[in-house]
LOVEX-840338 format. One record per residue: x, y, z of N, C-alpha, C, O, CB in turn; residue number from 1. Coordinates in pm, 1 decimal, padded with zeros to 6 digits, always signed. Glycine has a CB too. Layout:
+----------+----------+----------+----------+----------+----------+----------+----------+----------+----------+----------+----------+----------+----------+----------+-----+
|      n.x |      n.y |      n.z |     ca.x |     ca.y |     ca.z |      c.x |      c.y |      c.z |      o.x |      o.y |      o.z |     cb.x |     cb.y |     cb.z | seq |
+----------+----------+----------+----------+----------+----------+----------+----------+----------+----------+----------+----------+----------+----------+----------+-----+
|        X |        Y |        Z |        X |        Y |        Z |        X |        Y |        Z |        X |        Y |        Z |        X |        Y |        Z | NUM |
...
+----------+----------+----------+----------+----------+----------+----------+----------+----------+----------+----------+----------+----------+----------+----------+-----+
This chain:
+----------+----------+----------+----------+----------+----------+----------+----------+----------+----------+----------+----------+----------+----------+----------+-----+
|      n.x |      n.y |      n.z |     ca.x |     ca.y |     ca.z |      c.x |      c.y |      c.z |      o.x |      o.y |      o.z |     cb.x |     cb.y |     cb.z | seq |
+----------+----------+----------+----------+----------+----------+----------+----------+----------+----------+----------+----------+----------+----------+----------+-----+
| -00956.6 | +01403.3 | -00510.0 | -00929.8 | +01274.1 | -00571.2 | -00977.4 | +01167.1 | -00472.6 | -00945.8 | +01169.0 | -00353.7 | -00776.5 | +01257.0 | -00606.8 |   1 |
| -01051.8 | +01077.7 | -00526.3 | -01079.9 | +00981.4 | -00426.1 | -01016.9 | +00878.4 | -00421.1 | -00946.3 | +00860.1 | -00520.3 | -01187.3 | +00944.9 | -00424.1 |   2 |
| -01011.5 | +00768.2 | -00311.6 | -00955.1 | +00673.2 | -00316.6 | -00947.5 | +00593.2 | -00391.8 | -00845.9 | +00523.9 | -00397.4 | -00966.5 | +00638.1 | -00256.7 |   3 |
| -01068.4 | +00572.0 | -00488.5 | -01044.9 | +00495.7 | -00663.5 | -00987.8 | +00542.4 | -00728.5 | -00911.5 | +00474.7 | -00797.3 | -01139.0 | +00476.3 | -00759.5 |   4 |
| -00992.3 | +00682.5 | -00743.6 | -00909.5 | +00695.3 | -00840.2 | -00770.1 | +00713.1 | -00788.3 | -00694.7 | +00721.6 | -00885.2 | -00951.7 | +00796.4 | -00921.2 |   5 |
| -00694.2 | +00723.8 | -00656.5 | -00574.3 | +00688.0 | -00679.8 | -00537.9 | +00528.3 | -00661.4 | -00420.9 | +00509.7 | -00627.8 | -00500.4 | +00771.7 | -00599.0 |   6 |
| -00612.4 | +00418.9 | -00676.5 | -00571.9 | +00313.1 | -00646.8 | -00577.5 | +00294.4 | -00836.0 | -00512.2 | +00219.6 | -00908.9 | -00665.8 | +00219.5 | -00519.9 |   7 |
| -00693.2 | +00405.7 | -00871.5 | -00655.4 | +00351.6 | -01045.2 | -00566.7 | +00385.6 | -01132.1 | -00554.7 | +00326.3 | -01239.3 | -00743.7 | +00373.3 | -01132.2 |   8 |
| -00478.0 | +00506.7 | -01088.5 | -00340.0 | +00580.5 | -01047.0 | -00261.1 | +00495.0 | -01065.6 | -00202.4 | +00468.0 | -01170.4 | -00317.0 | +00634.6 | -00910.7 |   9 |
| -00250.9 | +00426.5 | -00924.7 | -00144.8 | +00327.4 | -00931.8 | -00133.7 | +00201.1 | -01002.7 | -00036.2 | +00126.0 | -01007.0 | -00126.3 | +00296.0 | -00826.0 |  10 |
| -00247.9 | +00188.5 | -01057.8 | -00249.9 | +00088.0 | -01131.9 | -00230.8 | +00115.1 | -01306.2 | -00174.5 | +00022.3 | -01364.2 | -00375.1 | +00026.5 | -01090.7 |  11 |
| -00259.5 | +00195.9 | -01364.9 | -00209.2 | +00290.8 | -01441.1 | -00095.6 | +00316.2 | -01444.9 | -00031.7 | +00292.4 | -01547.4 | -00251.3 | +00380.2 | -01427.1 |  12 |
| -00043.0 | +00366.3 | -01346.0 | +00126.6 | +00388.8 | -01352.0 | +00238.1 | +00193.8 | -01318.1 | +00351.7 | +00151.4 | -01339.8 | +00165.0 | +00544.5 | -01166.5 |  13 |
| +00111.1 | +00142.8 | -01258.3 | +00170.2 | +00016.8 | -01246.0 | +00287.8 | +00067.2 | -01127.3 | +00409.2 | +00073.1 | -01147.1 | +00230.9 | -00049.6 | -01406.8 |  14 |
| +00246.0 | +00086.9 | -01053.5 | +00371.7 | +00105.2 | -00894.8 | +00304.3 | +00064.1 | -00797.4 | +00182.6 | +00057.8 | -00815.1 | +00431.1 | +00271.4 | -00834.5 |  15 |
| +00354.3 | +00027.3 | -00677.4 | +00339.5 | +00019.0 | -00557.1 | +00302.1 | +00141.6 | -00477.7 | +00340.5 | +00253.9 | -00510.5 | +00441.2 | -00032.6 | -00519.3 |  16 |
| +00220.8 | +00115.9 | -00365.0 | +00196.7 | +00224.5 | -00240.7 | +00308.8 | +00328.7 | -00216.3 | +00313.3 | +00450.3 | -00234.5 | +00182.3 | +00145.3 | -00097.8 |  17 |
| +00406.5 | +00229.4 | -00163.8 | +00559.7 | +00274.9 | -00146.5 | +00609.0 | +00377.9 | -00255.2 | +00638.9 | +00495.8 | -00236.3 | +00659.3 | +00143.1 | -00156.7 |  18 |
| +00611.2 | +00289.8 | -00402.0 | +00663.3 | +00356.8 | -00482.7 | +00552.1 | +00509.8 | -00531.2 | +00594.7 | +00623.7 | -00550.1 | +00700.0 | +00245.1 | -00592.2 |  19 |
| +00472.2 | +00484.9 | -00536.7 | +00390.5 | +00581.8 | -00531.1 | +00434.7 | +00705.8 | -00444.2 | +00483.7 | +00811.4 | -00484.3 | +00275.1 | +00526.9 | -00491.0 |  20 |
| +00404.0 | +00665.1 | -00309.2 | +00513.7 | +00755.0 | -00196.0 | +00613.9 | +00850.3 | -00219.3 | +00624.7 | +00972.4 | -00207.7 | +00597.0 | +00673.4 | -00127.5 |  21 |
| +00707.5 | +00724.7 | -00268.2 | +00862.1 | +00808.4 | -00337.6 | +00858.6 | +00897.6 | -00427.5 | +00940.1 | +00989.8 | -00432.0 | +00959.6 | +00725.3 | -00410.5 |  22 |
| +00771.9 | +00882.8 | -00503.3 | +00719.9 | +01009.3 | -00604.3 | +00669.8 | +01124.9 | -00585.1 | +00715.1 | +01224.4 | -00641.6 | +00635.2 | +00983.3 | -00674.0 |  23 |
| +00598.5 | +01127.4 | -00526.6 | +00530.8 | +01233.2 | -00420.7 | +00536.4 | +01255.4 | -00333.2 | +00443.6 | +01287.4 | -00258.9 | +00449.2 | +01243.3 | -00395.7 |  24 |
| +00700.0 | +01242.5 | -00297.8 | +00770.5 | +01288.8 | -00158.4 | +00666.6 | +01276.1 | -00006.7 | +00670.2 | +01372.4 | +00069.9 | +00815.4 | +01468.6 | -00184.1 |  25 |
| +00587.0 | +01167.8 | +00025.6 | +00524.2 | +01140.5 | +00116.1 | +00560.8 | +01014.0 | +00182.7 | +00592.6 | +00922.8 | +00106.4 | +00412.6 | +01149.6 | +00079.4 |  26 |
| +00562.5 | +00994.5 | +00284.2 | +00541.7 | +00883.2 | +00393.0 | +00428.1 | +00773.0 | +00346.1 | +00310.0 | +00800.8 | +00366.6 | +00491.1 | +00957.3 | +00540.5 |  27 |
| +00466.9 | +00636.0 | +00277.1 | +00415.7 | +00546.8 | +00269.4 | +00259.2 | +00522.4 | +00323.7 | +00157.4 | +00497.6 | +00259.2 | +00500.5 | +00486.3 | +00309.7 |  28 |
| +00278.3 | +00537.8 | +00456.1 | +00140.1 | +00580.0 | +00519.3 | +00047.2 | +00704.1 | +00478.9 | -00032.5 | +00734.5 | +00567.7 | +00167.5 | +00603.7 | +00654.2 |  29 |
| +00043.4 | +00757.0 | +00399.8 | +00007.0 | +00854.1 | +00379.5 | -00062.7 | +00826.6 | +00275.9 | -00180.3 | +00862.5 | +00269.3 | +00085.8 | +00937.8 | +00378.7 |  30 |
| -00006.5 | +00762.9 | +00183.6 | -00091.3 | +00670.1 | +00036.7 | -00170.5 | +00601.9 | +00098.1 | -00287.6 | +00626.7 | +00069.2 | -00005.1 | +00556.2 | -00070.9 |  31 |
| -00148.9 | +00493.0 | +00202.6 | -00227.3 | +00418.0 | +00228.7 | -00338.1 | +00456.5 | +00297.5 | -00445.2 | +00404.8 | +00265.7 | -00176.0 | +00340.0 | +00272.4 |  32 |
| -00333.6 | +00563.5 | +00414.7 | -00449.7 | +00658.1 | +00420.2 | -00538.5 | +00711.9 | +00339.1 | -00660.6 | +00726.2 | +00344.6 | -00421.2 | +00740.5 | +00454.7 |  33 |
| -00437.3 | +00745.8 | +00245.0 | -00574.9 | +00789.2 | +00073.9 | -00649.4 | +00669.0 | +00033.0 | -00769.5 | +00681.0 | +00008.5 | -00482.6 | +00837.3 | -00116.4 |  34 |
| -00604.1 | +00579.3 | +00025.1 | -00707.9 | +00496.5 | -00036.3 | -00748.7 | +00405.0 | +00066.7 | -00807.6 | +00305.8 | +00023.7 | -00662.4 | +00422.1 | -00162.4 |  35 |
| -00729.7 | +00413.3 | +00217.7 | -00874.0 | +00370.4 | +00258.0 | -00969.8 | +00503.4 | +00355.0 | -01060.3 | +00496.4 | +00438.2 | -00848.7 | +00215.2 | +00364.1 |  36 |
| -00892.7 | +00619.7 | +00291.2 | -00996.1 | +00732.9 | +00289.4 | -01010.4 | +00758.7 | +00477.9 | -01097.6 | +00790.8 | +00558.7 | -01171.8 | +00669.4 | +00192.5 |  37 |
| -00905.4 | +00731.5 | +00477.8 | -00843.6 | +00803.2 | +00664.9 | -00802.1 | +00943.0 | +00645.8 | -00776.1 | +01017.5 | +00740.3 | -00670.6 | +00716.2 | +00748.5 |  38 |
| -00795.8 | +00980.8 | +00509.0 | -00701.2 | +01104.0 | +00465.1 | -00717.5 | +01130.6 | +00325.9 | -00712.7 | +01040.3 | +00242.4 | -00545.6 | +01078.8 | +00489.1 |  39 |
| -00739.4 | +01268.1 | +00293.1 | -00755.0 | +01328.0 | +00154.3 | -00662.5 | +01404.0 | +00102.3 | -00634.1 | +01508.9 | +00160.2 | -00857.1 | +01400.6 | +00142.8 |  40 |
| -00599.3 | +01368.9 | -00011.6 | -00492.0 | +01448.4 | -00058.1 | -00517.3 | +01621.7 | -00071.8 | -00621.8 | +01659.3 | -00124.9 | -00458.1 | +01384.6 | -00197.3 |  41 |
| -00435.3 | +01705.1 | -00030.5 | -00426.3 | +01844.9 | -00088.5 | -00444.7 | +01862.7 | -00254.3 | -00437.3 | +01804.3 | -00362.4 | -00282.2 | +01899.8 | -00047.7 |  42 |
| -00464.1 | +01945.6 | -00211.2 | -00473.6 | +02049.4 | -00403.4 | -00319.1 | +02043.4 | -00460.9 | -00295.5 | +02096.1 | -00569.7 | -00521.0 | +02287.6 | -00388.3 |  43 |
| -00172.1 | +01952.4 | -00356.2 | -00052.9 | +02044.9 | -00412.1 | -00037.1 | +01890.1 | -00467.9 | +00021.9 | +01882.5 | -00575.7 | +00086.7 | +02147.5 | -00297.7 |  44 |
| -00081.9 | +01764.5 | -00408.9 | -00050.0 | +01633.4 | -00414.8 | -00153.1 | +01590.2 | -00515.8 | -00105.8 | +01522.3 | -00606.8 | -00051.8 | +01559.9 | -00276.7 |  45 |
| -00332.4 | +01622.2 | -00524.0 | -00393.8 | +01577.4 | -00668.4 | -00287.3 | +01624.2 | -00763.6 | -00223.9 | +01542.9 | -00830.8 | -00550.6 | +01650.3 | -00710.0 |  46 |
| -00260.3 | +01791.0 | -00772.6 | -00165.0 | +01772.3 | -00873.6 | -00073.0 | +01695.2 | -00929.5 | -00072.6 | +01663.3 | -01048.4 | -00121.4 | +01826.5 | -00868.0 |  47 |
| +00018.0 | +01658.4 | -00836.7 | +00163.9 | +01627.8 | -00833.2 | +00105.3 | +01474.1 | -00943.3 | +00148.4 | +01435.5 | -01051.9 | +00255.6 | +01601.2 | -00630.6 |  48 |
| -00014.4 | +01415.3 | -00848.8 | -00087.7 | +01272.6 | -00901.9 | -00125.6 | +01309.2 | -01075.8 | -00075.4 | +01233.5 | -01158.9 | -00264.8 | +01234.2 | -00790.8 |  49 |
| -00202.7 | +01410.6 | -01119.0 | -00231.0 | +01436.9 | -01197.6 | -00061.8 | +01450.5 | -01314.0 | -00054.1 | +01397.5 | -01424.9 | -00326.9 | +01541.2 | -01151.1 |  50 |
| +00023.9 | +01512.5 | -01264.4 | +00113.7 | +01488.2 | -01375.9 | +00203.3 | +01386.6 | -01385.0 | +00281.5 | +01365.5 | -01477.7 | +00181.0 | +01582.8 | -01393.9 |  51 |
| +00186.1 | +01313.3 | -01266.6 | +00286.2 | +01187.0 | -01280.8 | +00161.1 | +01099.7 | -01433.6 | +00197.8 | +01063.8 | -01545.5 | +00305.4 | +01063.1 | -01063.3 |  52 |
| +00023.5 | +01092.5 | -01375.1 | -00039.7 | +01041.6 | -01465.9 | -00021.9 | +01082.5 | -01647.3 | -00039.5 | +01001.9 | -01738.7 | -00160.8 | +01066.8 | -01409.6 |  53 |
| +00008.8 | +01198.0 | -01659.1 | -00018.0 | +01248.4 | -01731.7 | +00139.2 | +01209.5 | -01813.4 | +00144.7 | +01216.5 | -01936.2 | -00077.8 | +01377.3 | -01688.7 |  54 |
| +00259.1 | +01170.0 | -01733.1 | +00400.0 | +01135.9 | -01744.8 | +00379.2 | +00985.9 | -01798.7 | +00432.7 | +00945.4 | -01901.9 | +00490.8 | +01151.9 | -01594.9 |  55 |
| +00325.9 | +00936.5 | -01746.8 | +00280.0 | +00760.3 | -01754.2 | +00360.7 | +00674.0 | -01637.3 | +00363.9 | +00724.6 | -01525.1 | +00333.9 | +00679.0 | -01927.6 |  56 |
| +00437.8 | +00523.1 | -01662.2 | +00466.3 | +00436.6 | -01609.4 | +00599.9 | +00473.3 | -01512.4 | +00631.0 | +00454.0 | -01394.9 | +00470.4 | +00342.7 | -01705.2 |  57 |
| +00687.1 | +00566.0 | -01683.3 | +00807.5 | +00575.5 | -01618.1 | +00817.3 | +00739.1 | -01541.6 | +00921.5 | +00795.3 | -01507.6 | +00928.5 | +00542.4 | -01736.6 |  58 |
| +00724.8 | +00773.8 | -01532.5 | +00747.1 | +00897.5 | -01438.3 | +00759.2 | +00893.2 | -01279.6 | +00755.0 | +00987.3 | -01200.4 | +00636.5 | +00984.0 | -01461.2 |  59 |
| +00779.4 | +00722.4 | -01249.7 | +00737.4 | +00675.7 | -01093.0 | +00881.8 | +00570.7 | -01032.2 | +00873.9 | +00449.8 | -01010.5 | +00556.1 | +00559.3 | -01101.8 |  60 |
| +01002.0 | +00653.4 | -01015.4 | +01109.5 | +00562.3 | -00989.2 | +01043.2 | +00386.1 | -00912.9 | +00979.2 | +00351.8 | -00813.5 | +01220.0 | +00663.8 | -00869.9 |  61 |
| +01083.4 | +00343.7 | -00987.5 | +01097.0 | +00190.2 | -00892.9 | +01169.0 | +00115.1 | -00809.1 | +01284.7 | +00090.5 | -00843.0 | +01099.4 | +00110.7 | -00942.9 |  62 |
| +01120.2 | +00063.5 | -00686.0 | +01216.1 | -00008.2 | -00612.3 | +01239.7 | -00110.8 | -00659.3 | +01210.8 | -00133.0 | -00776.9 | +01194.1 | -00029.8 | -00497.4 |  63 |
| +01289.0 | -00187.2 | -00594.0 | +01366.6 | -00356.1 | -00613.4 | +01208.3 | -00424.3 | -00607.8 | +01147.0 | -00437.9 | -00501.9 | +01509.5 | -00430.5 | -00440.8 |  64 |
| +01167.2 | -00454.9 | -00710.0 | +01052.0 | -00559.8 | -00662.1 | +01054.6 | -00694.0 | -00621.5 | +01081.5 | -00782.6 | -00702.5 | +00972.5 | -00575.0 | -00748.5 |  65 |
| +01029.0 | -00717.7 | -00503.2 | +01050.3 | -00820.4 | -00390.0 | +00916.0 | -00853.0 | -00410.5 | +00828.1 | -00779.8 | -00455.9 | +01101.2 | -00775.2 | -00230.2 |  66 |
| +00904.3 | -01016.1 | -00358.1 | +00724.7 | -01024.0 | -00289.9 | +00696.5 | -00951.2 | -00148.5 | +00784.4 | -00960.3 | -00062.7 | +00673.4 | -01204.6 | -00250.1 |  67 |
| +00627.5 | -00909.4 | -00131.8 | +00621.8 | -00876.3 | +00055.5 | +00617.1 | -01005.6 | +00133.4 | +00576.0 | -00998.2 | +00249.2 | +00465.1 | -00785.1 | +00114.6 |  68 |
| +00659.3 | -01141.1 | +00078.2 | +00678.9 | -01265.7 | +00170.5 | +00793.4 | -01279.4 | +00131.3 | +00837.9 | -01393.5 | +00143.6 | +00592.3 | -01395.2 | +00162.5 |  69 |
| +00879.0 | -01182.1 | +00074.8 | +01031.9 | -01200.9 | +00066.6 | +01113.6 | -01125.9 | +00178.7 | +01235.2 | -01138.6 | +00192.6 | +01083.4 | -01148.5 | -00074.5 |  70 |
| +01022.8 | -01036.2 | +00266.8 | +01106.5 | -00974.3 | +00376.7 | +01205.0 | -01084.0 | +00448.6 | +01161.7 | -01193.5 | +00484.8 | +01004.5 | -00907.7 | +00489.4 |  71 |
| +01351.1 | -01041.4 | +00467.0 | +01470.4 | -01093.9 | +00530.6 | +01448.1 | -01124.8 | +00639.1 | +01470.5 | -01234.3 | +00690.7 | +01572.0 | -01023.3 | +00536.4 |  72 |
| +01390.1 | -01009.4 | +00697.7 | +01381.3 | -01038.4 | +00846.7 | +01242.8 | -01006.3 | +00892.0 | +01160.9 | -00964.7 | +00810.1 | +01486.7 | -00954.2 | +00931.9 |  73 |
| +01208.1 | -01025.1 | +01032.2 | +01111.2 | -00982.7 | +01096.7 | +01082.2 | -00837.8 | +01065.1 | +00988.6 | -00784.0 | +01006.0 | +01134.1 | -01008.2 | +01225.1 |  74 |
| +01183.8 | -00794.8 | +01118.8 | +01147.3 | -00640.5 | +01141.1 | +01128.3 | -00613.5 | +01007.2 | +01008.0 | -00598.6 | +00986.1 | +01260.7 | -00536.4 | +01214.7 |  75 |
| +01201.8 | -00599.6 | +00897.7 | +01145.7 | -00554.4 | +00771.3 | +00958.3 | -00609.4 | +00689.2 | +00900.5 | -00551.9 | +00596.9 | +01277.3 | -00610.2 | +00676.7 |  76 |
| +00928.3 | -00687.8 | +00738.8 | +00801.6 | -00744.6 | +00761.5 | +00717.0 | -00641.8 | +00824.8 | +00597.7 | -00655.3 | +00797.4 | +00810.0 | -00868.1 | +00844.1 |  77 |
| +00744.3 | -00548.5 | +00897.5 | +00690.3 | -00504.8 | +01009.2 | +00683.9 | -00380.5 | +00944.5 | +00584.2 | -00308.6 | +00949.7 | +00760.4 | -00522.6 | +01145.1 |  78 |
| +00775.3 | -00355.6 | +00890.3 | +00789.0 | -00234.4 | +00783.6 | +00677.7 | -00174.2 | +00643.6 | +00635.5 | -00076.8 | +00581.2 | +00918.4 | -00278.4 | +00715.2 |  79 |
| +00676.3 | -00315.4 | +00659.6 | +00584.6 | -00298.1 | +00541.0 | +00439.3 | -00235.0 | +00530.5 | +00355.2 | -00324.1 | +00543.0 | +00568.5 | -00417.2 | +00498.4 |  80 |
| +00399.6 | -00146.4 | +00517.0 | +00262.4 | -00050.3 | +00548.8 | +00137.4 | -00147.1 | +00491.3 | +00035.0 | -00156.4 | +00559.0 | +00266.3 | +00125.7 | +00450.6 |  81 |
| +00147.1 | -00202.0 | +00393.4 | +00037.1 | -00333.7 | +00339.4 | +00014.1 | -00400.9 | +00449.7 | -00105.8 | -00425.1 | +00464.0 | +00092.9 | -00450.1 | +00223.7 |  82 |
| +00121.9 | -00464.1 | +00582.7 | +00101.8 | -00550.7 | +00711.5 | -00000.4 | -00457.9 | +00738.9 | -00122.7 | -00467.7 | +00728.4 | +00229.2 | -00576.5 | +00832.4 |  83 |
| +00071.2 | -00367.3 | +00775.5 | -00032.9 | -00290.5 | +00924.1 | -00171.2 | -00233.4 | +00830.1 | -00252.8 | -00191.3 | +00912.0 | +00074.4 | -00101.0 | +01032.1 |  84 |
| -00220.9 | -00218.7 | +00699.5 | -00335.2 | -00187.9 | +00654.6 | -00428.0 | -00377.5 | +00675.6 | -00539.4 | -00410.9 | +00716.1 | -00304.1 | -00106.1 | +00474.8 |  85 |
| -00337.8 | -00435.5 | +00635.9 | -00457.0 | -00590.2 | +00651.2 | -00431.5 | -00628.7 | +00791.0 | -00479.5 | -00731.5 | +00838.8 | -00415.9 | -00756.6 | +00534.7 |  86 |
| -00357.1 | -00548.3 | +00856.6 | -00403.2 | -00599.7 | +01021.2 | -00536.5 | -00481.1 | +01104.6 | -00620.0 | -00504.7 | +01191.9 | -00218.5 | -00587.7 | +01141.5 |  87 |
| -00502.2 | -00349.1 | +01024.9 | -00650.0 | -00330.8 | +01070.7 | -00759.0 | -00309.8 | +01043.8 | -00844.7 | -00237.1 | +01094.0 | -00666.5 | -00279.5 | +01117.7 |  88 |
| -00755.9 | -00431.4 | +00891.0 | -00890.9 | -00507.9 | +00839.9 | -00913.6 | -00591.5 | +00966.8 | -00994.3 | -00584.5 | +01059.6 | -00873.8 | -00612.6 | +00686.7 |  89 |
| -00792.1 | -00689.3 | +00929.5 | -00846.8 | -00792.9 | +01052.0 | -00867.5 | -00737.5 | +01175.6 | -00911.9 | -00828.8 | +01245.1 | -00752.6 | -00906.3 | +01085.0 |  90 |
| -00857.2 | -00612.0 | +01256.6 | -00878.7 | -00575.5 | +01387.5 | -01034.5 | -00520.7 | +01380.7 | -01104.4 | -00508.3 | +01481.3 | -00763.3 | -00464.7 | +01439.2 |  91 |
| -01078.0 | -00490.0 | +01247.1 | -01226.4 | -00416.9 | +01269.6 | -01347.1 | -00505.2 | +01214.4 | -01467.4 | -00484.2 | +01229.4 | -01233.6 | -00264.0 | +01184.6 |  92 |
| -01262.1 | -00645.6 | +01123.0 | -01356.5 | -00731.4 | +01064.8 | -01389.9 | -00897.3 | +01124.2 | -01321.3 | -00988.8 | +01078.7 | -01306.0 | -00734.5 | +00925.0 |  93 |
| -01492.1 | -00925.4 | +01221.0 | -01470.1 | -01024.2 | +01304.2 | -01456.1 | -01155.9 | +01211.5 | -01385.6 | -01253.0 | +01238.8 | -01582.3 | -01027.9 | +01410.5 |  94 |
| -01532.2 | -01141.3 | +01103.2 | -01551.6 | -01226.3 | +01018.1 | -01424.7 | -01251.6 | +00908.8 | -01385.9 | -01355.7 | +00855.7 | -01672.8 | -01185.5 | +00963.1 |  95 |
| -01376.8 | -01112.2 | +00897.8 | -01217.7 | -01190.4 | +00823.6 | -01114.2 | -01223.8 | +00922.4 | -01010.7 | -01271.5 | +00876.1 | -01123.8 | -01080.5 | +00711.8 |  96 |
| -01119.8 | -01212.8 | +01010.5 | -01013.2 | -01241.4 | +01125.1 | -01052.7 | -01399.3 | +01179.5 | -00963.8 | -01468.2 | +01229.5 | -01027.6 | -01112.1 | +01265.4 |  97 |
| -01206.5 | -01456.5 | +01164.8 | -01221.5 | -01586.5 | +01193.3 | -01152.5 | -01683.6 | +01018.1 | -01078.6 | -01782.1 | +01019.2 | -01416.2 | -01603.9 | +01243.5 |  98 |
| -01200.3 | -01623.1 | +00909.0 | -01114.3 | -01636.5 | +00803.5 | -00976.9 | -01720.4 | +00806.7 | -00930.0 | -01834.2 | +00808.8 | -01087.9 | -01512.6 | +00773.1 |  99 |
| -00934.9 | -01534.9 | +00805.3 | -00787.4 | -01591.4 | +00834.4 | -00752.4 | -01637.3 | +00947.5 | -00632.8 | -01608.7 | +00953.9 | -00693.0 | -01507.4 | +00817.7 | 100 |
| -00786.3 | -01700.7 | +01059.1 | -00738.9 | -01750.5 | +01125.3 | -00748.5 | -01923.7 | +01086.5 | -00664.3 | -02011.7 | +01104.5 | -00785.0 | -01692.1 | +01234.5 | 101 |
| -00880.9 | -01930.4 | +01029.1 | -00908.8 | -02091.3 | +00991.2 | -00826.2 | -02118.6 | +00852.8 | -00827.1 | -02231.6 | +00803.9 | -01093.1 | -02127.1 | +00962.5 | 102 |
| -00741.3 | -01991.1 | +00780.0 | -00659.6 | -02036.6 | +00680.9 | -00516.6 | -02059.4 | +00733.9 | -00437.7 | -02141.1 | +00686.6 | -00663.2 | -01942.4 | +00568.9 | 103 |
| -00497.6 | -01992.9 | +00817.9 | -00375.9 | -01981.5 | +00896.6 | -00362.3 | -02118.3 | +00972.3 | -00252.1 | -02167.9 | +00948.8 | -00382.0 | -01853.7 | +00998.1 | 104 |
| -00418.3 | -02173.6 | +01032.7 | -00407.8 | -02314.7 | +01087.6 | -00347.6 | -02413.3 | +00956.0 | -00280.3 | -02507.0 | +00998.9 | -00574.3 | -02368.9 | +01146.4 | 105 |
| -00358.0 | -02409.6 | +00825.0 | -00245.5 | -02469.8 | +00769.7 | -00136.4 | -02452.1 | +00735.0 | -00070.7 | -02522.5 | +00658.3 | -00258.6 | -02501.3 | +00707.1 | 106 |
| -00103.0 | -02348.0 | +00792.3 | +00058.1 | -02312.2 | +00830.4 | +00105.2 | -02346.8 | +00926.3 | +00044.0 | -02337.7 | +01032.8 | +00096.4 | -02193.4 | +00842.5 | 107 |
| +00285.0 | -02420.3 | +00914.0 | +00347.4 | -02403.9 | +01005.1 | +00373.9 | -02278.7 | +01089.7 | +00370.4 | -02168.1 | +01035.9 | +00426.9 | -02445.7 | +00968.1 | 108 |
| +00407.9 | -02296.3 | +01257.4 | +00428.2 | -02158.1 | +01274.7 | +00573.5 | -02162.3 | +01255.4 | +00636.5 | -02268.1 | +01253.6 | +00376.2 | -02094.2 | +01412.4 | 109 |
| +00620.8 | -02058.3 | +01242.6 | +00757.3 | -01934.8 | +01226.5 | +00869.4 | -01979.4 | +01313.4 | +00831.4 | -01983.8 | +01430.4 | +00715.8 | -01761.0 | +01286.6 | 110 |
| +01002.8 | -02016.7 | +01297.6 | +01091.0 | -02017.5 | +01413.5 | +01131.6 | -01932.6 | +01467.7 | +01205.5 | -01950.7 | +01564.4 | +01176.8 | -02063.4 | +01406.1 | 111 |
+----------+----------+----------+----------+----------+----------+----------+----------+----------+----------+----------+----------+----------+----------+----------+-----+
């Protein structure tokens, strides 16, 4: 399964990375490895993907849907596996890291 097709998976089932995860008894990071192709699912996990698909929307428990700019605290921010995938865009892309840095200057900083 390639990384399109589980990002078209999840979009299909309409879930999150995370929630995706929870379904297929894997570590958050582990989705997110599949689809930027750091990591290829087994023959036991296409499956597992293949019948959740085949289940539809509600075959994929859901969490509390929050924005990820609704984290409480720092540390739960930090938690979030989406941070650390667009931080190492920005660590390998010089050009989105000058980006976001020239979008980031109209933000206040953080107390």
């Amino acid at each position: 399964m390639t990384p399109e097709e589980i990002r078209a998976l999840r979009k299909q089932l309409r879930c999150t990375m995370q929630e995706l995860a929870a379904a297929l008894e894997v570590e958050p990071r582990v989705v997110v490895a599949w689809e930027d192709a750091e990591m290829f699912p087994t023959r036991q996990y296409v499956e597992k993907m293949m019948a959740l698909a085949e289940k539809g929307p509600g075959a994929v428990p859901r969490r509390g849907r929050r924005s990820r700019t609704d984290a409480t605290t720092p540390m739960q921010a930090l938690a979030d596996p989406e941070l650390w995938r667009l931080f190492r865009k920005l660590v390998a892309h010089p050009e989105l890291r000058r980006q976001a840095t020239a979008l980031a200057d109209g933000f206040d900083e953080p107390e």
